[in-house]
C-alpha positions as CSV (number, residue, x, y, z in Angstrom):
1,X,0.0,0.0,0.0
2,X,1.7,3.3,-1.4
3,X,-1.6,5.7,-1.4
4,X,-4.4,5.9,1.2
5,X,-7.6,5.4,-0.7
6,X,-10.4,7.0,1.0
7,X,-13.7,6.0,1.2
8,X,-16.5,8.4,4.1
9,X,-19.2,7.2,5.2
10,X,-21.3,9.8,6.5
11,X,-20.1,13.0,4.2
12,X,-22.4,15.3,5.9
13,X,-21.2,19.0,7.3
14,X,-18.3,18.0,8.9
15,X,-16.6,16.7,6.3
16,X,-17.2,20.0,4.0
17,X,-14.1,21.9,5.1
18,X,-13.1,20.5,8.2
19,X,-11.9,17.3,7.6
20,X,-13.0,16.6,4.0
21,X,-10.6,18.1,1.3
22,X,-7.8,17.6,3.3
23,X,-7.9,14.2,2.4
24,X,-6.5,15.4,-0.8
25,X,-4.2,17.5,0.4
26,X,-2.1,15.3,2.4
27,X,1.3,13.2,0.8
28,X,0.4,9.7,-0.6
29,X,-3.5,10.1,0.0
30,X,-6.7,10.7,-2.2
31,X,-10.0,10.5,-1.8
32,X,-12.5,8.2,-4.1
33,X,-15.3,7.6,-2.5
34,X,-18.2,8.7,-0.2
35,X,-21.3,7.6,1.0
36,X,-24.3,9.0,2.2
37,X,-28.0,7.2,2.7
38,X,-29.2,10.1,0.8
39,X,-28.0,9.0,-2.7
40,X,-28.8,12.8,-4.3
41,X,-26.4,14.5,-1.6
42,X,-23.9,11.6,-1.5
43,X,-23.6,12.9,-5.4
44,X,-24.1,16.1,-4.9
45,X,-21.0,16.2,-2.6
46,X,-19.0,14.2,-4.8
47,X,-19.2,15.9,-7.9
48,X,-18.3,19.3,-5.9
49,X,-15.7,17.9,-4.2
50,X,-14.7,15.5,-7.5
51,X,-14.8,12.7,-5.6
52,X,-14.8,9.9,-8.5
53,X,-17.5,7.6,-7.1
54,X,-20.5,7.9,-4.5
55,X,-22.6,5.6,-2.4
56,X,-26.0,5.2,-0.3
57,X,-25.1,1.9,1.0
58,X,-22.1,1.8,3.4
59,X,-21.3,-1.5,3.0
60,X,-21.1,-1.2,-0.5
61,X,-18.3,1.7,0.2
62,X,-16.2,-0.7,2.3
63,X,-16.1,-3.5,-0.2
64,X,-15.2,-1.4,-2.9
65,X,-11.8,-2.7,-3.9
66,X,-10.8,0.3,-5.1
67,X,-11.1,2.2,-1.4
68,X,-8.4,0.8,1.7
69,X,-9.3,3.0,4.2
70,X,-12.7,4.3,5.6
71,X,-13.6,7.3,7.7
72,X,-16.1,7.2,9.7
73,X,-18.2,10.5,9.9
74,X,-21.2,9.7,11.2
75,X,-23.3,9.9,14.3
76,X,-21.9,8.1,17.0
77,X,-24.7,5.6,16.8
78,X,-23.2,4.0,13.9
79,X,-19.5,3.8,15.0
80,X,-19.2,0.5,16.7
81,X,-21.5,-0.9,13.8
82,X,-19.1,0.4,10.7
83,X,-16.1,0.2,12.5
84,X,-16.3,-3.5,13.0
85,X,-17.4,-4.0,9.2
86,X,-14.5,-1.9,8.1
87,X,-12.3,-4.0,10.0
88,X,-13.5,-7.5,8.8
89,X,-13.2,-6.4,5.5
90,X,-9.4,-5.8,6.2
91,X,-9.3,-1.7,6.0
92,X,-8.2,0.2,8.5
93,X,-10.8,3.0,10.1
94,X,-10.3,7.2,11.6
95,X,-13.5,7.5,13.4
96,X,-14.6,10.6,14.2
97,X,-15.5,11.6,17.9
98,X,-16.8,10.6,20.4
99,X,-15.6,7.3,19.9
100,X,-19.0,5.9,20.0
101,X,-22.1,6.1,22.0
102,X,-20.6,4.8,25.4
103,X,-17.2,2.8,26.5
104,X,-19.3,-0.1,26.4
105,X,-19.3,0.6,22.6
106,X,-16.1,1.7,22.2
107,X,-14.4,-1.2,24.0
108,X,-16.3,-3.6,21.2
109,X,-14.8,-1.4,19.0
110,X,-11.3,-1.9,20.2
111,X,-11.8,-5.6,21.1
112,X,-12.8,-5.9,16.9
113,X,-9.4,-3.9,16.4
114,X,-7.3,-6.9,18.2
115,X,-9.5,-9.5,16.9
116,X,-8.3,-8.3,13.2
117,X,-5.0,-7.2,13.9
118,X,-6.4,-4.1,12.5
119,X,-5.7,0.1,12.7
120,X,-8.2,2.3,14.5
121,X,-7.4,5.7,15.0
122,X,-9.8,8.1,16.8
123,X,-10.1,12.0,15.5
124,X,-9.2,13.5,18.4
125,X,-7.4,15.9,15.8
126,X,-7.2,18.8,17.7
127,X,-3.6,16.6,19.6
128,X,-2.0,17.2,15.6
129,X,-2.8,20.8,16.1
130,X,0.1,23.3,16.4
131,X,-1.7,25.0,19.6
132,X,-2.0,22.2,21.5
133,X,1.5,21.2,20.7
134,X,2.7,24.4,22.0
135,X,1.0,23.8,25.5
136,X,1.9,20.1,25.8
137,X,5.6,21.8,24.9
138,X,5.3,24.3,27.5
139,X,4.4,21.6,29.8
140,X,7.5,19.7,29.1
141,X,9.7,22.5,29.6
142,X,8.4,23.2,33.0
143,X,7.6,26.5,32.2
144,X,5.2,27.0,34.8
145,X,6.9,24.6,36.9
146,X,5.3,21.6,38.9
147,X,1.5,21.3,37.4
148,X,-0.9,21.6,40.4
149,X,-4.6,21.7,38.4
150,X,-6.5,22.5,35.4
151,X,-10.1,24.4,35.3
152,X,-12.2,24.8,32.7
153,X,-15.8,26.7,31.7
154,X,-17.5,26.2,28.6
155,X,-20.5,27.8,28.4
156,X,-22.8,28.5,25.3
157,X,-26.7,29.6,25.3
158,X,-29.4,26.6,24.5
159,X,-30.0,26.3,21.0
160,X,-32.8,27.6,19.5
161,X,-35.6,26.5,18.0
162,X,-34.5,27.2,14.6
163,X,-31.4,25.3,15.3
164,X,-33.6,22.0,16.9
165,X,-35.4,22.5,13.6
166,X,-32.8,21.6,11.3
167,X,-31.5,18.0,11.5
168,X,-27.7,18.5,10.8
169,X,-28.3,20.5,14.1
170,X,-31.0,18.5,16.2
171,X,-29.5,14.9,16.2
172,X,-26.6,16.2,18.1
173,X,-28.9,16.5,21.2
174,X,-30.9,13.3,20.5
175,X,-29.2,10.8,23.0
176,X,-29.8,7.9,20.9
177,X,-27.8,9.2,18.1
178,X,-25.2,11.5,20.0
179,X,-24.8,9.4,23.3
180,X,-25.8,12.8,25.2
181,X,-25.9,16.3,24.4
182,X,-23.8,19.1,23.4
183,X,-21.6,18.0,26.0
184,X,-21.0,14.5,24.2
185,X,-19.9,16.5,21.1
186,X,-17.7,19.2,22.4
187,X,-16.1,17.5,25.3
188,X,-14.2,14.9,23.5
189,X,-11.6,17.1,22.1
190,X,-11.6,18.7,25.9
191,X,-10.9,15.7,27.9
192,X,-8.8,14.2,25.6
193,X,-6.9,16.5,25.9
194,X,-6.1,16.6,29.3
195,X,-5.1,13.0,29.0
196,X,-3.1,13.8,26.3
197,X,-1.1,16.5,28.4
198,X,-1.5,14.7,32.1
199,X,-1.4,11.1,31.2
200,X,-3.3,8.7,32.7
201,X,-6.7,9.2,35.2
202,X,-6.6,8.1,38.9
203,X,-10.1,8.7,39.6
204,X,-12.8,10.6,37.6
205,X,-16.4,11.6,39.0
206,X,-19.2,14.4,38.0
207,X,-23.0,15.1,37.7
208,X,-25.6,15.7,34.6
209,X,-28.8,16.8,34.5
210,X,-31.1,19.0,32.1
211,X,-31.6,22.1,33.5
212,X,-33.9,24.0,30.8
213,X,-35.7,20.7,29.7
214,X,-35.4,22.5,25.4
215,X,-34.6,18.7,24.3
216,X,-33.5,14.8,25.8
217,X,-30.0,15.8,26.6
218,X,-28.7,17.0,29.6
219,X,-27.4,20.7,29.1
220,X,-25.0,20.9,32.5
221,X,-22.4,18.9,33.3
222,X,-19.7,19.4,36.2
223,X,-16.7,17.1,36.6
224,X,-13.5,16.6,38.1
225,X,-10.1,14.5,37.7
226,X,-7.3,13.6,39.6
227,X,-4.5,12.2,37.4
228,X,-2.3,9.6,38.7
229,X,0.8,12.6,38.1
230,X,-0.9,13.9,41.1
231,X,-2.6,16.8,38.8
232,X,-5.9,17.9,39.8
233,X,-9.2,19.1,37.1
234,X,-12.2,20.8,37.2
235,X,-14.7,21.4,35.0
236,X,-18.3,23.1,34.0
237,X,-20.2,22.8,30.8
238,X,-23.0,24.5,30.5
239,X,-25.3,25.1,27.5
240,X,-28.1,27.5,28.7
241,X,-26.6,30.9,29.7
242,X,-27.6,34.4,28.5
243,X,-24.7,34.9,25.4
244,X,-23.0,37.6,26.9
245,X,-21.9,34.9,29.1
246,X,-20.5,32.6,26.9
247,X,-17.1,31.3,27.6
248,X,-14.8,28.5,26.4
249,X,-11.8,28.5,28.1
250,X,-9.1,26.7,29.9
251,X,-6.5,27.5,32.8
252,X,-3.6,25.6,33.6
253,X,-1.7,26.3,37.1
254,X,1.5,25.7,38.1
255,X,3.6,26.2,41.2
256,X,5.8,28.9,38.9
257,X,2.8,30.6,36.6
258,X,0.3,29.6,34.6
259,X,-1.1,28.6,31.0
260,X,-4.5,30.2,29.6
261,X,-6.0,29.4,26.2
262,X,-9.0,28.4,24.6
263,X,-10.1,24.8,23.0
264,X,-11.9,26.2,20.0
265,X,-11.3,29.6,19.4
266,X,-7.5,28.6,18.2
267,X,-6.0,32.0,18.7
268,X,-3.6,32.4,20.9
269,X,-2.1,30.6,24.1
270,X,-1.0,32.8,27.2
271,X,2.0,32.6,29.5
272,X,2.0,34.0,33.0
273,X,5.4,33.4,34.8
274,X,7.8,34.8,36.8
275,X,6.0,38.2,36.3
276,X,6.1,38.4,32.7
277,X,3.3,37.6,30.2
278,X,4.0,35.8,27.0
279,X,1.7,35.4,24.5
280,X,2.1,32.4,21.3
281,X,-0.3,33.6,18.4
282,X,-1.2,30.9,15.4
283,X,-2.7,31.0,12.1
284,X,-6.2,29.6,11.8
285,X,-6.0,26.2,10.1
286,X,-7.9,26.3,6.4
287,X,-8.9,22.3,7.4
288,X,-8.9,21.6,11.1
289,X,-8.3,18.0,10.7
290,X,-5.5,18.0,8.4
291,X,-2.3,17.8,10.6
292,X,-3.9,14.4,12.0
293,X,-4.5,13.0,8.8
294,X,-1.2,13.4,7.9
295,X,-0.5,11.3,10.9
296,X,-2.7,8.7,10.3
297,X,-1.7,8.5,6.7
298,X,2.0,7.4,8.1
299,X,0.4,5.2,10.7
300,X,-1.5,3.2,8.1
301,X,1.7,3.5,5.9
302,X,3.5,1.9,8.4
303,X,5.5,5.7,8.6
304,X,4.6,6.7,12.3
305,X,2.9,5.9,15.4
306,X,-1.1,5.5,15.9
307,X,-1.5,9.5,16.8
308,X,-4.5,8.4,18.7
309,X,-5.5,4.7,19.6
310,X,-8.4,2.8,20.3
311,X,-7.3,2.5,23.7
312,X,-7.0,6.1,24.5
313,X,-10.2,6.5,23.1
314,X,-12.0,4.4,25.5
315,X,-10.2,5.7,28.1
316,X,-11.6,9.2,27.3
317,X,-15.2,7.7,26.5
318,X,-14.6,6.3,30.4
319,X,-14.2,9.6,31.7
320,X,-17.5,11.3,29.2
321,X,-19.4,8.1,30.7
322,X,-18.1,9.2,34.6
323,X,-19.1,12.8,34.0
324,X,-22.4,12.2,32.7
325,X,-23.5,9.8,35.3
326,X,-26.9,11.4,37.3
């Protein structure tokens, strides 16, 4: 295998700038195929994007001899489902997050990965991201010194009823299909995160319940981490404030300053030590996803390591399932 041959299943929104043309951006991949159960929008997308072929069946996608990889960008009801297919039929998968519904569903997921001898990577992309280099960077160097905790606060008014009206929009507070909320789709690339910088979770608790009662989902979620580094977290996600109070943003202590930035405003990170205040500034990425597809292209070249395993994915799913217990 020279070229990674993509097929999506699932090319809906996320795939328009985010994640989608990267594909074809990237050294030694392409991508030929997509699927969608809508056949007209599958083709739609396809001949925008020129993607040479286009599905409403997803199994049809995987067999396709022509495609040796599949991405998976769907709801997370489907994950565990087309994950496993993709992997009996020999292809390696990048699923999008969350991993799946629950770590119930995630763990069959990676179980199928062993079974097959198979690749799984999970798009917690925002790890490939230069931001959250810099951070994990500044956290190697000591810059701040010994880390003693994290805090967080993202908060974002309910959506409205326009919003719950559309279904691009809706399904991502329909438990059945999302696992949870709003919560269930931002917090992934949040708590992964904080593995991804503090290693592995001692213990993990927290509380959710629906505060405005819009839709199914709970809109508030509080929860807290101590790593087995000895580094303590706290967090608050709530999605039914006034939007002069929205916030999204993150604050990382140490016993010589601290680190501030944000986790999806990807502006700027801030350094408060020894008195002085520094301040890293990036470039906004034209396809979010695109440094970790580079990374899982060399993975499933046999080029690199897995930039984000099946393993660490379920571990993070562990913590979403902890945090949203009521």
């Amino acid at each position: 295998m020279k070229t990674i041959s993509w097929g999506i299943i699932g090319c809906g929104d996320v795939t328009e700038v985010k994640s989608g043309p990267a594909f074809n951006k990237v050294r030694n991949s392409e991508l030929v195929a997509v699927m969608r159960r809508d056949a007209a929008k599958a083709k739609d997308y396809a001949l925008r994007h020129k993607v040479p072929k286009w599905y409403a069946d997803a199994n049809s996608l995987i067999n396709d001899p022509d495609v040796n990889a599949i991405y998976i960008a769907t709801p997370p009801s489907s994950h565990e489902e087309y994950t496993i297919a993709a992997l009996q039929a020999n292809k390696p998968v990048y699923v999008e997050k969350p991993m799946s519904l629950n770590a119930a569903s995630a763990a069959n997921m990676m179980k199928a990965v062993a079974v097959k001898n198979g690749k799984l990577v999970v798009a917690h992309y925002r790890r490939a991201q230069p931001l959250f280099q810099k951070v994990k960077q500044l956290l190697a160097d000591k810059i701040i010194g010994d880390i003693r905790f994290a805090r967080l606060a993202m908060y974002k008014q309910s959506l409205s009823k326009e919003e719950l009206s559309i279904e691009k929009t809706a399904w991502r507070v329909d438990p059945a299909l999302a696992g949870g909320g709003l919560f269930h789709d931002l917090a992934p690339h949040q708590l992964d995160l904080l593995y991804y910088f503090f290693g592995e979770v001692d213990k993990a608790s927290g509380f959710a319940t629906n505060q405005s009662g819009i839709y199914a989902a709970d809109d508030m979620v509080t929860g807290n981490i101590l790593f087995k580094s000895g580094v303590q977290f706290s967090g608050i996600w709530c999605f039914n404030v006034a939007e002069p109070d929205e916030e999204d943003s993150c604050e990382i202590v140490g016993d010589k300053g601290k680190i501030i930035f944000s986790f999806f405003k990807q502006q700027a990170v801030t350094v408060i030590a020894d008195g002085k205040t520094e301040i890293f500034s990036f470039d906004t990425l034209q396809h979010v996803q695109q440094p970790m597809i580079e990374q899982v292209v060399n993975y499933f070249l046999d080029e690199g390591p897995n930039p984000c395993s099946a393993e660490e994915g379920v571990k993070v799913m562990k913590i979403i399932d902890q945090f949203a217990m009521k």
